[in-house]
C-alpha positions as CSV (number, residue, x, y, z in Angstrom):
1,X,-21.9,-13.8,-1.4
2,X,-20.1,-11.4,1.3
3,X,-22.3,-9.1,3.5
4,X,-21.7,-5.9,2.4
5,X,-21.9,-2.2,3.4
6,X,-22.0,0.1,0.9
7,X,-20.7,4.0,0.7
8,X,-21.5,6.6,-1.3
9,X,-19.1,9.3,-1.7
10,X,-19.8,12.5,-1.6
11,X,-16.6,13.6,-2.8
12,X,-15.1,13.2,0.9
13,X,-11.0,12.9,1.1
14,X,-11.5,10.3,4.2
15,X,-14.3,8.4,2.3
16,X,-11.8,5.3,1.5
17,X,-10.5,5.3,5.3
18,X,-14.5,4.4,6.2
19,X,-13.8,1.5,3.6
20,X,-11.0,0.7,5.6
21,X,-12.1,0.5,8.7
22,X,-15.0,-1.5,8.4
23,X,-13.2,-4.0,6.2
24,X,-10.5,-4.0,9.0
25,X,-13.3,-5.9,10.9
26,X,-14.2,-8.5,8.3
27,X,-17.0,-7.0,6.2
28,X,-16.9,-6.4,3.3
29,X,-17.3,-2.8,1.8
30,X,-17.1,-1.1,-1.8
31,X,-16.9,2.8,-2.5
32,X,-19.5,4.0,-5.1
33,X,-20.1,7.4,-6.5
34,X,-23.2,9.5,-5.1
35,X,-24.4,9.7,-8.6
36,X,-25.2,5.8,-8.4
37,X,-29.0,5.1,-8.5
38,X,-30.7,3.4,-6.2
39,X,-31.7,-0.5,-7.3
40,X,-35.9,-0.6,-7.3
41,X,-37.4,-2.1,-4.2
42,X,-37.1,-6.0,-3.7
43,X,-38.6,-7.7,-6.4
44,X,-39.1,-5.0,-8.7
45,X,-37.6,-5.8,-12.2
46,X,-33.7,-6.8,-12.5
47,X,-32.2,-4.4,-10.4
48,X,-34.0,-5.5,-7.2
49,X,-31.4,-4.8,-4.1
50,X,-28.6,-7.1,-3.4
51,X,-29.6,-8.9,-0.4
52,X,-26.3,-9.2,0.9
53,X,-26.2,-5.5,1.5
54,X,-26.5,-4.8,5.3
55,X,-26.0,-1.5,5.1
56,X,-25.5,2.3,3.9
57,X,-22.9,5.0,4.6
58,X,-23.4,8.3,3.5
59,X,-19.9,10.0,3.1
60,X,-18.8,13.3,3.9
61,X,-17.7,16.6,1.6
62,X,-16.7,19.8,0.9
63,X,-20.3,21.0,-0.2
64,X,-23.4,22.8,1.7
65,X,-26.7,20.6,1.2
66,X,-28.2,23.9,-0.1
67,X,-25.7,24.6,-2.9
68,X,-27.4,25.2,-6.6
69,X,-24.8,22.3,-7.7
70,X,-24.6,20.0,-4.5
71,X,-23.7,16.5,-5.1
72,X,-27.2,14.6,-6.7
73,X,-28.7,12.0,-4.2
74,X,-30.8,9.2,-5.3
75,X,-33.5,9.7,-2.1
76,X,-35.0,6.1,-3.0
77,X,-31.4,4.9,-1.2
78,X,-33.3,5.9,2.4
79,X,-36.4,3.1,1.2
80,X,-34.2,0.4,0.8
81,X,-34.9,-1.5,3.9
82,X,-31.0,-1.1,5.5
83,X,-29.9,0.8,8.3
84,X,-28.1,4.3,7.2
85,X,-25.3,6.1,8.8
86,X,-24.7,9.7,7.3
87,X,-21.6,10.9,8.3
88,X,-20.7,14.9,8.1
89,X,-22.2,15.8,4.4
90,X,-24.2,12.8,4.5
91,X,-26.2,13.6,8.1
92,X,-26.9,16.7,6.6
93,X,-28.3,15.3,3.9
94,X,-30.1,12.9,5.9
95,X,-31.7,16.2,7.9
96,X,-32.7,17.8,4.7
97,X,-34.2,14.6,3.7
98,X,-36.5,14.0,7.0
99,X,-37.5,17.8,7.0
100,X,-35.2,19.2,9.4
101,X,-33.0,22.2,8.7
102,X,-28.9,22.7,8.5
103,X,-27.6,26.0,8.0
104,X,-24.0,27.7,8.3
105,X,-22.3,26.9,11.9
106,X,-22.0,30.2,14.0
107,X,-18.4,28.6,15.4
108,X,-16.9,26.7,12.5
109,X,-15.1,23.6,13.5
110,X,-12.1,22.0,12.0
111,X,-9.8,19.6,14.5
112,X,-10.5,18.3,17.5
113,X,-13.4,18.4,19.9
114,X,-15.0,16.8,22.6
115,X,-17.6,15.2,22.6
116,X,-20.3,14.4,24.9
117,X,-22.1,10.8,24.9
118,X,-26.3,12.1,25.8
119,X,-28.0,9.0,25.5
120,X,-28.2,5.3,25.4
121,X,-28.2,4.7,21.7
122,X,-26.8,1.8,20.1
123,X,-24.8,3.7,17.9
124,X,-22.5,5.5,20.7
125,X,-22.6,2.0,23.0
126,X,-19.3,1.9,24.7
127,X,-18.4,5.2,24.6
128,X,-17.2,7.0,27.4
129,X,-19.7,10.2,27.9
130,X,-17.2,12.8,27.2
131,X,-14.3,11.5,24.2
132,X,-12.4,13.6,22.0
133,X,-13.7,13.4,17.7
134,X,-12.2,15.4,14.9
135,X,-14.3,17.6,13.4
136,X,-14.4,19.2,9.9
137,X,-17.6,21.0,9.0
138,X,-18.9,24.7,8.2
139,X,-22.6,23.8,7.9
140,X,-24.4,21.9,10.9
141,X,-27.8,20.8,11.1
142,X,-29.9,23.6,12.6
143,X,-33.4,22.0,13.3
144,X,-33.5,18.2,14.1
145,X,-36.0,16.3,11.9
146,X,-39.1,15.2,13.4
147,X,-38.9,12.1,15.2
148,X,-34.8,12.2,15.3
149,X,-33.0,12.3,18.9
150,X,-29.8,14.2,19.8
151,X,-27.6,11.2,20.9
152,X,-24.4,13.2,21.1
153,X,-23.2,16.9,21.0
154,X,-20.1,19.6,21.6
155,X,-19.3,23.0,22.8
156,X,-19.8,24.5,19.3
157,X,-22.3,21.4,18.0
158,X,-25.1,21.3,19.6
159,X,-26.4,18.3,17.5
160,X,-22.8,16.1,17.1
161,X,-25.1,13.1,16.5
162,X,-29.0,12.2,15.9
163,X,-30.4,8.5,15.6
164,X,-34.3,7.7,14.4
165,X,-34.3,3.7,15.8
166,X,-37.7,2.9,13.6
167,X,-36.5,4.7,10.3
168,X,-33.1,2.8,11.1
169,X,-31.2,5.8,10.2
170,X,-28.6,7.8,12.4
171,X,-26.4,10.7,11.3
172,X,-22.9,12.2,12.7
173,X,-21.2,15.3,12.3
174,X,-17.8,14.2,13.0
175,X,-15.5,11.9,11.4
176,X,-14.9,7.9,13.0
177,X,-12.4,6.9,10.9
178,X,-9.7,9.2,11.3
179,X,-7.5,8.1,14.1
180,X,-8.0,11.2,15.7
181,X,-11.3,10.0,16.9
182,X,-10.6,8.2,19.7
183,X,-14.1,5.7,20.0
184,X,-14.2,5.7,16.0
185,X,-14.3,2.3,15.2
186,X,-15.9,1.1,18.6
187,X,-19.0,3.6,17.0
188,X,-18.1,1.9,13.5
189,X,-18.5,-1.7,15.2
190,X,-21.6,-0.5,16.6
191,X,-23.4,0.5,13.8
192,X,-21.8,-2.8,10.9
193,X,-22.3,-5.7,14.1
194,X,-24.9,-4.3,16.4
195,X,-27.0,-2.8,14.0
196,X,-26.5,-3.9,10.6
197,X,-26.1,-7.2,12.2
198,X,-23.3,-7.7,9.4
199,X,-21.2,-11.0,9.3
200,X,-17.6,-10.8,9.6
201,X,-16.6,-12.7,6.1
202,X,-14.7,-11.1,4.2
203,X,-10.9,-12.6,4.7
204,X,-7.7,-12.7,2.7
205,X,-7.4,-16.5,2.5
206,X,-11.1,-16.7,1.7
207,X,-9.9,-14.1,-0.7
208,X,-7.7,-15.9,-2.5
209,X,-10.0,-18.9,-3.0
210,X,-12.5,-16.7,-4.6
211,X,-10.0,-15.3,-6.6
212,X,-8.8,-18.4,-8.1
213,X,-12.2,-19.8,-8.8
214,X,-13.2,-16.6,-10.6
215,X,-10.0,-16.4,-12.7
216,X,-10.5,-20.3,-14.0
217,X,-13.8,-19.5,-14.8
218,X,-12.4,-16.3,-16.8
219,X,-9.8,-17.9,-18.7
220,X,-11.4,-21.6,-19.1
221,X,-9.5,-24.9,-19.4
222,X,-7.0,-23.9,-22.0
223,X,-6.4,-20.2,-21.8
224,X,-3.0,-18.8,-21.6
225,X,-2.1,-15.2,-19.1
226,X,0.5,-12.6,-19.6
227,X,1.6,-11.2,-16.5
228,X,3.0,-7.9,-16.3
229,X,5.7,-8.9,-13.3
230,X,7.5,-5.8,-11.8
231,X,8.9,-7.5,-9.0
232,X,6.8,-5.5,-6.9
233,X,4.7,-6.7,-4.1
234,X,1.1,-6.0,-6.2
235,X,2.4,-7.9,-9.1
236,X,4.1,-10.6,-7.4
237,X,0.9,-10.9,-5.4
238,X,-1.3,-11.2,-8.7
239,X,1.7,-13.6,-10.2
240,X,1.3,-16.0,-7.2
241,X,-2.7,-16.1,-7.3
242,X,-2.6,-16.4,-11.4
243,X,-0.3,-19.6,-10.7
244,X,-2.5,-21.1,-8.1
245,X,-5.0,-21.2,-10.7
246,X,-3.5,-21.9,-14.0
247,X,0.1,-23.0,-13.9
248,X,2.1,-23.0,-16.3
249,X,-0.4,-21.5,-18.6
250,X,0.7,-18.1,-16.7
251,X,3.5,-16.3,-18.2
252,X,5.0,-13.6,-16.7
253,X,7.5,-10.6,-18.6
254,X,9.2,-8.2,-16.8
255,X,9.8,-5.0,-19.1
256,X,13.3,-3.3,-18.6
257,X,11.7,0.0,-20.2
258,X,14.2,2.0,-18.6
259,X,12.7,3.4,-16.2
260,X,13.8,1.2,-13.4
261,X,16.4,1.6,-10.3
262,X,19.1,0.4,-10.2
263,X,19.8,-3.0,-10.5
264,X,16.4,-4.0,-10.7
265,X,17.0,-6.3,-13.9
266,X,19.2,-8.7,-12.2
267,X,16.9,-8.7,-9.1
268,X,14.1,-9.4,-10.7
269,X,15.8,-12.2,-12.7
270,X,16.9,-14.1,-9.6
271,X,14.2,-13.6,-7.8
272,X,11.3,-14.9,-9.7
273,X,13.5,-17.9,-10.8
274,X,10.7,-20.0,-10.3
275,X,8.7,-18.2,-12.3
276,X,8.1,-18.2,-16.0
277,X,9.7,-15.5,-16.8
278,X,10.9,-13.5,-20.2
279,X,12.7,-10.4,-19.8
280,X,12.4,-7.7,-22.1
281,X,14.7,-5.3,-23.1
282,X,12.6,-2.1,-24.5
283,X,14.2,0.6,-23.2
284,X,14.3,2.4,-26.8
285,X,10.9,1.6,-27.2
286,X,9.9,4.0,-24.0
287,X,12.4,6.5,-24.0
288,X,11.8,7.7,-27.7
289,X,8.7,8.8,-27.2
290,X,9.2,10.0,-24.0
291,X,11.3,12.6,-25.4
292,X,10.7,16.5,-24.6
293,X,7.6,15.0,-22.8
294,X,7.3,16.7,-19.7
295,X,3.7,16.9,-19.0
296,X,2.7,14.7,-16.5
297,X,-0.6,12.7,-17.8
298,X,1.1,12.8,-21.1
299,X,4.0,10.9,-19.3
300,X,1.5,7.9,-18.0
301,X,-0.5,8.0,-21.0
302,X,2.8,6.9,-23.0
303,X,4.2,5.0,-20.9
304,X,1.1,2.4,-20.5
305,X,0.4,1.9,-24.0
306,X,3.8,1.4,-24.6
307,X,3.5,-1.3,-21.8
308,X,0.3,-2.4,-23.6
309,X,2.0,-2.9,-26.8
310,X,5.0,-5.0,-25.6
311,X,3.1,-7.0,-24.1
312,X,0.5,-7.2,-27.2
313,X,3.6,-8.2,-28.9
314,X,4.5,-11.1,-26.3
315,X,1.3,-12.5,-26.3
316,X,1.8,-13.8,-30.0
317,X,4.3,-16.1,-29.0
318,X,1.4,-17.8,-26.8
319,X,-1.5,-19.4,-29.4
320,X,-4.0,-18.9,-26.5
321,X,-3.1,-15.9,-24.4
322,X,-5.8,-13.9,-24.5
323,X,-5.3,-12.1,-20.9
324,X,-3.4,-9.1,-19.3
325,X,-2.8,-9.8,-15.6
326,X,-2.1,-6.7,-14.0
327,X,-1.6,-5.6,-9.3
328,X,-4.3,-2.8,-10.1
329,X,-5.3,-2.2,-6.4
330,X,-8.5,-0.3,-5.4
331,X,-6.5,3.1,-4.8
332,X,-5.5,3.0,-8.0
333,X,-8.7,2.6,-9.4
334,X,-10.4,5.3,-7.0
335,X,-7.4,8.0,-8.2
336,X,-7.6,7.5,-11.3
337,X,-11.5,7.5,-12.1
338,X,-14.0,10.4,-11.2
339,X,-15.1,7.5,-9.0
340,X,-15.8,9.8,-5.6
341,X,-19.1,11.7,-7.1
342,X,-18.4,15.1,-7.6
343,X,-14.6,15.1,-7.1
344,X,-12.0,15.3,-9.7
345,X,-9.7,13.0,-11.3
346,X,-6.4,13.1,-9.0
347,X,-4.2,11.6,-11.6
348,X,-4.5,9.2,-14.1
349,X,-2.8,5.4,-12.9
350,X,-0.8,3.2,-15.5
351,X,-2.8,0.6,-15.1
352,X,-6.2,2.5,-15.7
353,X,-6.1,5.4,-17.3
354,X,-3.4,5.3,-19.1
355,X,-4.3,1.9,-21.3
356,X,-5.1,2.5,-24.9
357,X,-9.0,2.2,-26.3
358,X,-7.9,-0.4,-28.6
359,X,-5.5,-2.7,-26.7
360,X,-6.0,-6.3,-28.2
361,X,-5.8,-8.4,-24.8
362,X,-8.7,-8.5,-22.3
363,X,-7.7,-7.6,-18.3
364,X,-7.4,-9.5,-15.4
365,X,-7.1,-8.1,-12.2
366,X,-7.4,-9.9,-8.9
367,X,-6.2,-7.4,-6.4
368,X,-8.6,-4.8,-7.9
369,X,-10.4,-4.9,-5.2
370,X,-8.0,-4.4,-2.1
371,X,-5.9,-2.0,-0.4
372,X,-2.1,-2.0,-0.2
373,X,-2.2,-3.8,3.4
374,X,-4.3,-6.5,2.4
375,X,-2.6,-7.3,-0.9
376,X,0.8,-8.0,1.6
377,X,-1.7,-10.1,3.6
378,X,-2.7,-12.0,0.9
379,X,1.0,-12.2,-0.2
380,X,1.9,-14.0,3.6
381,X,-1.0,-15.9,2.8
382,X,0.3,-17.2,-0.5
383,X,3.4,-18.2,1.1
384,X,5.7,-15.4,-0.8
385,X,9.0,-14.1,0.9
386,X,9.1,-11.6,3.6
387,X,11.5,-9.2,1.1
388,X,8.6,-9.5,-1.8
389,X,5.6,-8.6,0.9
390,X,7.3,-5.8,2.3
391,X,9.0,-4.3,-0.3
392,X,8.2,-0.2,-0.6
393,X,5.7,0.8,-3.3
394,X,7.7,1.4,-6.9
395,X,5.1,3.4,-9.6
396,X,4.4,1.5,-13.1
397,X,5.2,4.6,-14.7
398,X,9.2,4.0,-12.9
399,X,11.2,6.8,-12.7
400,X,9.4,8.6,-15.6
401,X,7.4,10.1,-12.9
402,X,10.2,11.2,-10.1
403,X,12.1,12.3,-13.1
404,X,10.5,16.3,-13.3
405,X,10.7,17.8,-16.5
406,X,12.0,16.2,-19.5
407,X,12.8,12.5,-19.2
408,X,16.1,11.7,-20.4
409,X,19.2,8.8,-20.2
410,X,21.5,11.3,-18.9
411,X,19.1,12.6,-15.9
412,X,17.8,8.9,-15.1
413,X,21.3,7.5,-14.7
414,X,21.6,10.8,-12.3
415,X,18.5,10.0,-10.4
416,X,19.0,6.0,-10.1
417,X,22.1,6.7,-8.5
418,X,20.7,9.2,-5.4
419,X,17.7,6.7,-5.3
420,X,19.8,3.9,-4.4
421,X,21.7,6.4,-1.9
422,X,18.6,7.0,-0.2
423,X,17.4,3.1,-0.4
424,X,21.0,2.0,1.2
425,X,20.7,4.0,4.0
426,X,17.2,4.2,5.0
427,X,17.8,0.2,5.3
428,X,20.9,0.7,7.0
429,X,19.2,2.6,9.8
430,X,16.5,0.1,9.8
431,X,13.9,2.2,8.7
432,X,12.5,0.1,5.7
433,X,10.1,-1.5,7.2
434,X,8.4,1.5,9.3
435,X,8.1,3.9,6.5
436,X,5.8,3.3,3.7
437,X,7.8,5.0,0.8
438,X,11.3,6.1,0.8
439,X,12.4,7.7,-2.2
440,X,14.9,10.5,-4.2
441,X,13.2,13.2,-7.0
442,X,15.0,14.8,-9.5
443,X,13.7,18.4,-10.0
444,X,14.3,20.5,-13.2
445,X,16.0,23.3,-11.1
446,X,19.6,24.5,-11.2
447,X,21.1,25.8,-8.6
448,X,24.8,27.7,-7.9
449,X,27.2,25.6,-5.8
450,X,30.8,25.3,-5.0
451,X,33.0,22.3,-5.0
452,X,36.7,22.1,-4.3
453,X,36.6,25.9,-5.1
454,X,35.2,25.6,-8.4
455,X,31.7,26.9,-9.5
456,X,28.7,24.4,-10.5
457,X,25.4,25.2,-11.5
458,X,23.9,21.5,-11.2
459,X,19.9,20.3,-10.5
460,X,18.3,19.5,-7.2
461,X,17.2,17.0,-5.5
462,X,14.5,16.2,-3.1
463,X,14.1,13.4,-0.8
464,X,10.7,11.7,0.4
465,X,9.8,9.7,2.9
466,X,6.3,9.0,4.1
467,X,4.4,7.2,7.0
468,X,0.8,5.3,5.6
469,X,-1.4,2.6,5.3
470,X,-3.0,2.3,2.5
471,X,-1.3,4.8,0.3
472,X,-4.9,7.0,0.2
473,X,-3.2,9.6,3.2
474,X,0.3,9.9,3.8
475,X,2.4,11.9,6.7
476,X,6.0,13.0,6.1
477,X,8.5,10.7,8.1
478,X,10.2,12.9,11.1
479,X,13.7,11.3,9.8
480,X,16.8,12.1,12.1
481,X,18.5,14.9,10.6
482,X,21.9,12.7,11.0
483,X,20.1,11.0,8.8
484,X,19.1,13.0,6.2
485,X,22.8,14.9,6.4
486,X,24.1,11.9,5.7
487,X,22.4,11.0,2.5
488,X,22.8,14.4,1.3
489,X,26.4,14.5,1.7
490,X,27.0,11.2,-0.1
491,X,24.4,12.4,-3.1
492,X,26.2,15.7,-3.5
493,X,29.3,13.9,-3.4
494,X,29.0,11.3,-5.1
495,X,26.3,11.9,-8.0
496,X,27.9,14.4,-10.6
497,X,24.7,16.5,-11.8
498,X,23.1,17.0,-8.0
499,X,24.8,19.7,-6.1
500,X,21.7,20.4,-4.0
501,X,19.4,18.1,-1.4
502,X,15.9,19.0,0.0
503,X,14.0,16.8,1.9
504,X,10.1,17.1,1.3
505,X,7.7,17.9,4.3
506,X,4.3,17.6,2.6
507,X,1.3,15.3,3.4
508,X,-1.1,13.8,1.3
509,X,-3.0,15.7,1.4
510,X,-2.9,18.2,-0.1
511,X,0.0,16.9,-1.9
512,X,0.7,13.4,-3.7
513,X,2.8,10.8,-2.2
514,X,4.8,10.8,-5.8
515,X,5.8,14.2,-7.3
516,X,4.1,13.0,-10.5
C-alpha cells in the first residue's frame, strides 16, 4: 500500500497539475471530488481512514466560500488526524472553518506577484524571503483564525499564507504548481516530505509489477483479453503490461473504422508483428451511422459502441475472453466524468463515456491511473521502441473528431492527406519530439479562392500544434512561419478540396487541445 495524499477538487482548472507535482516526487496522489465524504474516525465501522493517507490538499476554484451554492465540504475531513494544505479556494475554506473571516479582495489579483517569506515555517523552508507566485483570486481571507500565523504575504495580500503547527493545517492563497511559481514545488516538498513525512513509493517499474499482479488476479488462470490495439503509445503501453501477465491468452485487434491517417493499417500491421494481432476491416460499420452526424458527443457516443460491438463480436472467437483492455489514462477519466466537484463535464472520452450501458465484456484498464508522461515511462520501462513511446497523441474517436461537421469518405480522404502534410514536415524540421500534438482540422467553412486564374470556393483548414505535459493544459507551439508557409503551400496545392490554411493560436484553456 502506497502513501498517499489526497485532493479534493473544488472545481479548480490547475487541480490535476497539484497531482502532478507531487507524484513527480514519488508519492502517490489521486484526485477526488469535494462532494466525497469524509471516512469515520479510525476504528469506527468499515469506512475507518486509509492509513496510508499522509495527507490532504484542499484545491482551488472559481467560487466565494460565502456563495448560497458554494462547493459542499465534508468538515469531518479537518478531524482526520493528517496534515492539510488548502490552497486558494481551499485556505479560504479552511479560514471559514477555524472562525476567521474572507471577504472580496480590495485589489484583485490575477498573474504574478511577489511574495514575501515572514517567518520560519516549515511549509515556506527554503524559500528565498522575497519570490515571485502566480496569483488567481478575487476573495482573500480578511480576519486570520484564531491561533493561525501569517507566514507569508504580498503588496495586494496581506495574508499570502497562514500555518496552525498543532492543528497541522496551513493554507495558501497562491498557486505552487503552476510553473510560474518559482519555489512551488520546493513549498510542495515541504509540506508531502517534511510534514506529511510521506514516502517516496510510488514508481513506474514498481508500477508495472503491481499492475501485473492485479490483472492475473482479475482474469484468473484461464481467462482470455481483448485488446483494443491502436498503435498508439496508451494502447501499446496496456498491450505490453497485459502480455507480461497473461501471454498468449492476450489478443489484440486493431479496428480500421475509417477513421484513421494515412497509412496507419499497414503501420500498425508491421509494427506489432510480434503481437497477436487481427485486423479488422469495419469501416462501413462506423461510417454508416456516422452519417449527417455532426454533433459532437453524438460523434463519441457512436463511435465507442461501435468499437464496443466489434469487439463484442471478436471476443466470440475466444471461449474464455471475458475482458476489454483498454489505454484509458487518468485525464481521460477526469474529462470525461463530473469528477472535479462542482465543475462540468468537459467532453465525454471514447473510452468512458462513450461505452454502451449494456456492453457484454467487463473492462480492464491498467493505465487508468496515470498521466500521459508516465504511461511513456512505463513504456521505456517495458522495453517498447523509442517510435511507439514517443509517438504524438491520436484520439480513439480518429479523425471523426478533427473532421467538423458532417463526417464523410470524401472530406476524410481530404483531411488524411493535409494531416500527413503537416506530420511530414513537422518531422522534417525535427520538431516531433518537442511538441506534444501536431495536427491538421478540417472546418465546415467555404471560402473564395483563385487558382491558375480560375475561381474555387473550397473548405478550410486549420493547423494545431501544442506544447504540454500531460495533455490537462496545453500552449500553442510558436512554429517558424517558414514553417507554417510551407505546409500551407503544399496543402493548398496539393489537397484538392482545401484552398485555405489557418494555424490555431489557442491554449487549453479555455480551449481543447482537439477541436472536438
Amino acid at each position: 500500500m502506497h502513501d498517499q495524499i489526497l485532493i479534493l477538487d473544488f472545481g479548480s482548472q490547475y487541480t490535476q497539475l497539484i497531482a502532478r507535482r507531487i507524484r513527480e516526487q514519488g508519492v502517490y496522489c489521486e484526485i477526488h471530488p469535494c462532494t466525497r465524504a469524509a471516512p469515520l474516525p479510525t476504528g469506527v465501522g468499515e469506512a475507518a481512514r486509509n492509513p496510508a493517507l499522509k495527507g490532504i490538499v484542499l484545491s482551488g476554484g472559481p467560487s466565494s466560500v460565502y456563495e448560497a451554492d458554494a462547493p459542499p465540504f465534508d468538515s469531518a475531513w479537518l478531524a482526520q488526524g493528517v496534515p492539510v494544505l488548502g490552497i486558494c479556494y481551499g485556505m479560504q475554506l479552511l479560514t471559514l472553518a477555524n472562525g476567521g473571516e474572507v471577504r472580496g479582495a480590495a485589489h484583485r489579483e490575477y498573474g504574478s506577484a511577489e511574495l514575501e517569506n515572514m517567518g520560519d515555517d516549515l511549509l515556506l523552508d527554503g524559500v528565498p524571503r522575497k519570490s515571485p507566485v502566480w496569483m488567481s483570486h478575487g476573495d482573500s481571507v480578511a480576519g486570520v483564525p484564531p491561533g493561525f500565523s501569517v507566514i507569508a504575504r504580498s503588496a495586494n495580500c496581506p495574508v499570502a499564507a497562514f500555518a496552525h503547527s498543532e492543528k497541522r493545517q496551513w493554507g495558501i492563497q497562491f498557486h505552487p504548481e503552476v510553473t510560474h511559481t518559482r519555489e512551488g514545488v520546493r513549498l510542495l516538498r515541504n509540506f508531502v516530505f517534511g510534514i506529511c513525512h510521506a514516502r517516496a513509493d510510488w514508481s513506474m517499474g514498481g508500477f508495472v509489477d503491481e499492475q501485473v499482479a492485479r490483472i492475473r488476479e482479475q482474469v484468473g488462470e484461464t481467462g482470455e483479453v481483448i485488446c483494443a490495439l491502436s498503435g498508439g503509445v496508451d494502447s501499446s503501453v496496456a498491450a505490453a503490461i497485459l502480455h507480461r501477465a497473461i501471454g498468449k491468452r492476450l489478443h489484440c485487434i486493431f479496428v480500421d473504422n475509417g477513421l484513421l491517417r494515412k497509412g496507419e493499417r499497414e503501420s500498425v500491421r508491421a509494427e506489432f508483428h510480434d503481437f497477436d494481432l487481427t485486423v479488422v476491416d469495419a469501416t462501413e460499420r462506423f461510417l454508416t451511422p456516422l452519417a449527417g452526424v455532426t454533433d459532437p458527443e453524438a460523434k463519441r457516443k457512436i463511435i465507442g459502441e461501435q468499437f464496443i460491438r466489434v469487439f463484442e463480436r471478436e471476443s466470440e472467437r475466444f471461449s474464455n475472453a471475458g475482458w476489454l483492455a483498454q489505454g484509458t489514462l487518468y485525464p481521460d477519466v477526469i474529462e470525461s466524468v463530473s469528477f472535479k466537484g462542482p465543475s462540468a463535464t468537459i467532453k465525454s472520452h471514447h473510452n468512458v463515456g462513450g461505452l454502451p450501458p449494456d456492453m457484454k465484456l467487463k473492462l480492464i484498464e491498467p493505465l487508468r491511473e496515470l498521466f500521459k508522461d508516465e504511461v511513456r515511462v512505463v513504456g521505456t520501462t517495458l522495453g517498447l521502441s523509442e517510435a511507439r513511446v514517443w509517438r504524438q497523441p491520436f484520439p480513439g474517436p480518429g479523425l471523426a473528431v478533427r473532421c467538423l461537421g458532417s463526417v464523410t469518405p470524401e472530406r476524410l480522404a481530404v483531411l488524411r492527406e493535409a494531416e500527413a502534410i503537416v506530420d511530414e514536415e513537422i518531422r522534417a524540421a525535427g520538431l516531433y519530439r518537442e511538441i506534444w500534438q501536431s495536427f491538421a482540422v478540417l472546418l465546415p467553412v467555404r471560402s473564395v479562392g483563385v487558382m491558375g486564374d480560375n475561381r474555387t470556393y473550397e473548405e478550410t483548414c486549420a493547423i494545431r500544434a501544442v506544447h504540454s505535459q500531460d495533455g490537462m493544459t496545453a500552449s500553442v507551439a510558436h512554429l517558424p512561419m517558414e514553417l507554417l508557409t510551407r505546409m500551407s503551400t503544399r496543402i493548398i496545392n496539393s489537397v484538392r478540396g482545401i484552398n485555405r490554411v489557418v494555424y490555431d493560436i489557442s491554449s487549453k484553456p479555455p480551449g481543447t487541445i482537439e477541436w472536438e
